[in-house]
C-alpha positions in Angstrom: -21.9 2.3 -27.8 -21.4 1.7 -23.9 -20.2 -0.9 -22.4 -23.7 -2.7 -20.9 -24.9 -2.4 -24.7 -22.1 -3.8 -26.2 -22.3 -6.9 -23.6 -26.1 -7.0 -23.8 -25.7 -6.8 -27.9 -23.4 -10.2 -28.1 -25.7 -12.2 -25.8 -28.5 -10.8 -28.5 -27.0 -11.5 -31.7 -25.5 -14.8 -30.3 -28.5 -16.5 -28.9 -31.3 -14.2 -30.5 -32.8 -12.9 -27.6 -34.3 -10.5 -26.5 -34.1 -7.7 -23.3 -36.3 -10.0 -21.3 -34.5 -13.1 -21.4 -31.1 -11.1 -20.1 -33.5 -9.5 -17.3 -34.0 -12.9 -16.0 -30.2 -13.9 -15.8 -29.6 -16.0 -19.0 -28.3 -19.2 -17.6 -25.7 -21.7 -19.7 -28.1 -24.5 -20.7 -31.1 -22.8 -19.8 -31.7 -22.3 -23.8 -30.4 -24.4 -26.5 -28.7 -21.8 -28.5 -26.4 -21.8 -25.0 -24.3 -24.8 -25.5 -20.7 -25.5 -26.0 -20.6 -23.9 -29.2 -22.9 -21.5 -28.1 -21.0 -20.5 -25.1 -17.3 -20.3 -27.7 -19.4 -17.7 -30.1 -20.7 -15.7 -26.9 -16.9 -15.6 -25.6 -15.9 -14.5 -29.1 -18.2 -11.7 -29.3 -17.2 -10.4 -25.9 -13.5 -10.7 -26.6 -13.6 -8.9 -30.0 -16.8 -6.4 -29.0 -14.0 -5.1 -25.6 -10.5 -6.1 -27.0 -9.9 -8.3 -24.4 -8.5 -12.1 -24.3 -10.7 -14.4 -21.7 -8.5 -16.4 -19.6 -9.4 -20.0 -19.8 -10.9 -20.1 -16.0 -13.4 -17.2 -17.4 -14.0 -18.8 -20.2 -15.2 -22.3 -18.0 -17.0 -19.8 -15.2 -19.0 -17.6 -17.6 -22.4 -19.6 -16.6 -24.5 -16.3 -16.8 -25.6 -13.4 -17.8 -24.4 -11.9 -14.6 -21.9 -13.7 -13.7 -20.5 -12.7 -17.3 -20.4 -9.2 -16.3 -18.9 -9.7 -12.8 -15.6 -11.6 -14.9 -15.7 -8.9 -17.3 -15.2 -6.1 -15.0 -11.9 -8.1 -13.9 -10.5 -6.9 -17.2 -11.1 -3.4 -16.7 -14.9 -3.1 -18.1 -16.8 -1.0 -16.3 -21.0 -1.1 -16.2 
């Protein structure tokens, strides 16, 4: 699986969406599955889906669907 499949997957599986809803830049809050808890499953999925470890100031940033990908590319992820 690549690496924008993988990402686009756990946002998917996490908040059952679908393509459309990632299109339009997922927003924290912007759906209810997206709350604290939300967010912690999301940040899971992404850590275990590209063996990586957020640091906590990724973990508190990650508002979006894009502005998820422009922290994940700080560990190495390429899209």
């Amino acid at each position: 699986m690549d690496n924008i499949n993988a990402y686009n997957k756990a946002f998917k599986e996490t908040f059952s969406v679908k393509d459309d809803s990632l299109k339009n830049n997922l927003e924290y809050n912007s759906i209810d599955e997206w709350d604290s808890i939300g967010h912690m499953n999301l940040i899971s999925a992404l850590e275990e889906n590209f063996k990586i470890s957020f640091e906590t100031d990724d973990i508190v940033d990650f508002s979006s669907y894009e502005k998820g990908k422009e922290i994940i590319k700080k560990y190495g992820i390429k899209f």
